[in-house]
C-alpha positions as CSV (number, residue, x, y, z in Angstrom):
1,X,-41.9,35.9,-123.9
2,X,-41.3,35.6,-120.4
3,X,-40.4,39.7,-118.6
4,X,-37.8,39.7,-115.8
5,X,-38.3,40.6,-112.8
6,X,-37.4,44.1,-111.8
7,X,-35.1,44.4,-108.6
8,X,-37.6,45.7,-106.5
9,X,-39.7,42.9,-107.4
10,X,-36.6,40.5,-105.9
11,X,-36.4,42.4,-102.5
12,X,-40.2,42.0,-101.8
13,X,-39.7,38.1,-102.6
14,X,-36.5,37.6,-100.4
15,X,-38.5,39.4,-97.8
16,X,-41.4,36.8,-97.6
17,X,-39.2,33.9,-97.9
18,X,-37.3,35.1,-95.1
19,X,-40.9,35.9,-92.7
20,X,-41.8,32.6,-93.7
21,X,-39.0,31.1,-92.8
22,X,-39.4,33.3,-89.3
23,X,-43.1,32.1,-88.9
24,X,-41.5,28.0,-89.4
25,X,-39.4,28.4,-86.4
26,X,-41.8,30.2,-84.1
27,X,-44.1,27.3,-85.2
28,X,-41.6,25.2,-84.0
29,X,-42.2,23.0,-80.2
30,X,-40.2,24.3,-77.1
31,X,-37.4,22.8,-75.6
32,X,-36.4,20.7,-78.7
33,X,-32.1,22.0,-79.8
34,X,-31.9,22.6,-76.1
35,X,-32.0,19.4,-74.3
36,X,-28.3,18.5,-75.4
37,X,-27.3,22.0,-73.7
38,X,-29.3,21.2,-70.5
39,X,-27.8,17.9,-70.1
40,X,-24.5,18.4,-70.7
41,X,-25.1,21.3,-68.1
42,X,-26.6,18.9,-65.2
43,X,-23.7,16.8,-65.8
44,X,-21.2,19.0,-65.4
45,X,-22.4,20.7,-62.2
46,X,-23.1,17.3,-60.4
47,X,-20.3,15.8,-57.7
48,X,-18.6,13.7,-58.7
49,X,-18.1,10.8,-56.1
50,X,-14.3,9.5,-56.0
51,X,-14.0,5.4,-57.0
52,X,-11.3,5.3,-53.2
53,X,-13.5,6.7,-51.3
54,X,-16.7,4.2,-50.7
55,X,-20.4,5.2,-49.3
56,X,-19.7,4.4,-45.6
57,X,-21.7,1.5,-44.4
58,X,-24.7,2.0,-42.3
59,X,-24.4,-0.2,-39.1
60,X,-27.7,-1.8,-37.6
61,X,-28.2,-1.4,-33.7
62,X,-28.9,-5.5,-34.1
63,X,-25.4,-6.0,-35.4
64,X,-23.5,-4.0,-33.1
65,X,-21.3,-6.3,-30.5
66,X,-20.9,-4.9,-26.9
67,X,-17.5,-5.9,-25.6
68,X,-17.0,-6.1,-22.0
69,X,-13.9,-2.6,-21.1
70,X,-10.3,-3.8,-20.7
71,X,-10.9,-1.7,-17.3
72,X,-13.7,-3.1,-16.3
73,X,-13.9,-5.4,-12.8
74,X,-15.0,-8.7,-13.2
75,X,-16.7,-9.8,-10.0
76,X,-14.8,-12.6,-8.5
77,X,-16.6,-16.1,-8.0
78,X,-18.5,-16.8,-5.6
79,X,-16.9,-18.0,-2.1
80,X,-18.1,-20.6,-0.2
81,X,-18.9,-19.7,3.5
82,X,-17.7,-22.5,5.8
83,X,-20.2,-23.9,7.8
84,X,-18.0,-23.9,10.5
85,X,-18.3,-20.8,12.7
86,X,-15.2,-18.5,13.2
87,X,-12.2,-18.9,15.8
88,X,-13.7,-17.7,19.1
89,X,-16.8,-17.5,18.6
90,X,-17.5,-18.8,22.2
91,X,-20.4,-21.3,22.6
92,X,-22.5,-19.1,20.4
93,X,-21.0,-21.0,17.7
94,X,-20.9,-24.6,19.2
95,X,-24.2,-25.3,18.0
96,X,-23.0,-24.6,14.6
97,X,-20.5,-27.1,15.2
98,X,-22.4,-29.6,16.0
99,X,-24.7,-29.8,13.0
100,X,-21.9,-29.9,10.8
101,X,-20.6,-32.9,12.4
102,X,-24.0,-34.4,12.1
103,X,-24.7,-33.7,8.8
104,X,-21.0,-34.6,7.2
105,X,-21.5,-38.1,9.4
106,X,-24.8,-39.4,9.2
107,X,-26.1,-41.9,12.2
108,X,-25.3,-45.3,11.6
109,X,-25.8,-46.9,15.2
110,X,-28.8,-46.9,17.3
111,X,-29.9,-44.4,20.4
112,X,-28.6,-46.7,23.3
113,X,-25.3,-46.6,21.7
114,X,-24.8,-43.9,21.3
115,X,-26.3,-41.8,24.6
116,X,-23.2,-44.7,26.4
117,X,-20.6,-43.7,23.9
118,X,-20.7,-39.7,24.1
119,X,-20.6,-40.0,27.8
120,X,-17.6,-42.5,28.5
121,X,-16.3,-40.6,25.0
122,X,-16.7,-36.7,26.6
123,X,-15.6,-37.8,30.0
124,X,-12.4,-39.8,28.7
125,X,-11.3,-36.0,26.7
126,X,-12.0,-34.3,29.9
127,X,-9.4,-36.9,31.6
128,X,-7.0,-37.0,29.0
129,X,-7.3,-32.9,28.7
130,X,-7.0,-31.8,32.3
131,X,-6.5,-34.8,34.2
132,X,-10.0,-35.3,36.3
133,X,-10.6,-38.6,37.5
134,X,-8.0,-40.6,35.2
135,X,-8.3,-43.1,38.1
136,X,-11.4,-43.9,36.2
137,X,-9.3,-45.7,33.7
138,X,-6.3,-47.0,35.3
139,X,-5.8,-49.5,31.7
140,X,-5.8,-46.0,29.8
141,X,-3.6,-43.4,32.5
142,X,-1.6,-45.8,34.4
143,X,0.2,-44.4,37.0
144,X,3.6,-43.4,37.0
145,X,3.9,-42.1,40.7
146,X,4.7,-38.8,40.0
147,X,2.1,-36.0,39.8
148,X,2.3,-34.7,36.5
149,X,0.7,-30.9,35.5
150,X,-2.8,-30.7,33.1
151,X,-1.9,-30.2,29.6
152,X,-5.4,-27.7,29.7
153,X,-7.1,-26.1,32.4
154,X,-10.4,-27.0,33.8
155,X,-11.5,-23.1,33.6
156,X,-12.4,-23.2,30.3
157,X,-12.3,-26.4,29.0
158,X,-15.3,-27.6,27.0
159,X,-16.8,-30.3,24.7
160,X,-18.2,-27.6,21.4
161,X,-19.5,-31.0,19.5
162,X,-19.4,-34.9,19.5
163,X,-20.8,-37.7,17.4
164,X,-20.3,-41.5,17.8
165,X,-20.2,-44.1,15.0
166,X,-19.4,-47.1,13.5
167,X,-15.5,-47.5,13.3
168,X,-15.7,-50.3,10.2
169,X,-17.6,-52.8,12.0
170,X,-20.7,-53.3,14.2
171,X,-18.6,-54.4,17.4
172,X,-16.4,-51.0,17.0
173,X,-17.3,-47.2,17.0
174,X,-15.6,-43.9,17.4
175,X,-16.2,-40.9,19.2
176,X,-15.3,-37.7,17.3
177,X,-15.1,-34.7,19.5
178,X,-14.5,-31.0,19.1
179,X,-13.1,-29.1,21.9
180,X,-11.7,-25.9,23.3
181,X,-9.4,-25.3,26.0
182,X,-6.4,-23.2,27.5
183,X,-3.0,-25.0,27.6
184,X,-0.3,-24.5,30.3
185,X,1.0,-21.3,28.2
186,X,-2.6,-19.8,29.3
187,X,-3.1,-19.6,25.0
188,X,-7.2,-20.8,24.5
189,X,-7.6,-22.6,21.5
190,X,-10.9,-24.1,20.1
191,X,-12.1,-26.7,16.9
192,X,-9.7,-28.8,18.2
193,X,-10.1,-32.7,17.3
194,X,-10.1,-35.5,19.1
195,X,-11.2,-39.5,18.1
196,X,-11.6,-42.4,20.8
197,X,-11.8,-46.0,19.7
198,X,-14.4,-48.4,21.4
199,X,-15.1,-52.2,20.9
200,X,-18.1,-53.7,22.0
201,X,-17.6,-56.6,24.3
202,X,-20.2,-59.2,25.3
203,X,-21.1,-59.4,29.5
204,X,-21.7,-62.6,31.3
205,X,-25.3,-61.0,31.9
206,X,-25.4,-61.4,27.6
207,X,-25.9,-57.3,27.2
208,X,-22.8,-55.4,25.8
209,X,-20.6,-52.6,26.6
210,X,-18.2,-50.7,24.6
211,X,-14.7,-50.4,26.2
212,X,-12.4,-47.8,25.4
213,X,-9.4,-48.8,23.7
214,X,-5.7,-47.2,24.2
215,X,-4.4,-44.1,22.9
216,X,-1.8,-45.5,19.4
């Protein structure tokens, strides 16, 4: 025959149950039932990045492309200097003259030939120029009876460069002269041109000579 249980008897067993039940959880790891809390926690306090607006792109010193300023000057080309020297310059520059004559027109005849042709071809400007000794040439400045006035003084009339060569042929040359002078008006002028035409003609003696041909 089994005897109840007395009241008394039923508080002192709900009591232990419910230590025991104490003493489970205590028993229990840490930090498991909180995670979820944590998480949802870390989530919600984060920024949040917006899809529009991108991570900006990070741009390598490599990559970058230096364009020349709309403002900036670009330095002009180069200018090639003339190797002829300035508009009075005097006879400083005739030198200057000279070499540029030789070296645009090479030699093409031999010494002799040339030594005759710059003399007859600088005294023949001279002539022509100012009018010394035209009697010289009586075929080239005939006469006409009348004294006629210089085109150029004597004062400062001068040969600045010459060269004499082949004219197309090895019986005719030119002279090619460069000159200064002052004309009538009294206005100087230099790196003026003048050509004169020679043929070679044969002597009885069988040497040559180059005659001077007309002015066309």
């Amino acid at each position: 025959m089994t005897t109840p249980l007395h009241p008394p008897r039923l508080l002192v067993l709900s009591t232990l149950m419910l230590a025991v039940a104490g003493i489970a959880l205590l028993d229990m790891p840490h930090g498991q039932g909180a995670p979820d809390r944590v998480v949802s926690s870390t989530a919600w306090s984060a920024p949040r990045s917006s899809p529009a607006s991108p991570a900006p792109a990070v741009v390598r010193p490599s990559s970058v492309r230096t364009t020349p300023s709309a403002t900036s000057t670009a330095s002009p080309p180069p200018v090639a200097e003339s190797p002829l020297p300035p508009h009075g310059e005097g006879t400083a520059g005739d030198q200057a003259v000279q070499l540029s004559l030789e070296k645009a027109w090479p030699a093409d005849l031999p010494a002799h030939d040339q030594r005759e042709l710059l003399t007859v071809g600088r005294a023949l400007l001279r002539a022509d120029a100012t009018g010394v000794e035209r009697h010289e040439w009586p075929a080239l400045f005939p006469s006409t009876g009348q004294a006629v006035a210089p085109a150029f003084s004597t004062a400062l009339f001068r040969v600045q460069a010459a060269v004499a060569r082949r004219d197309g042929s090895p019986d005719k040359a030119v002279v090619h002269l460069v000159w200064a002078g002052t004309d009538r008006g009294g206005t100087f002028t230099d790196l003026r041109i003048s050509d004169w035409h020679f043929k070679r003609k044969a002597s009885q003696m069988g040497a040559s000579t180059w005659t001077p041909q007309p002015r066309t």
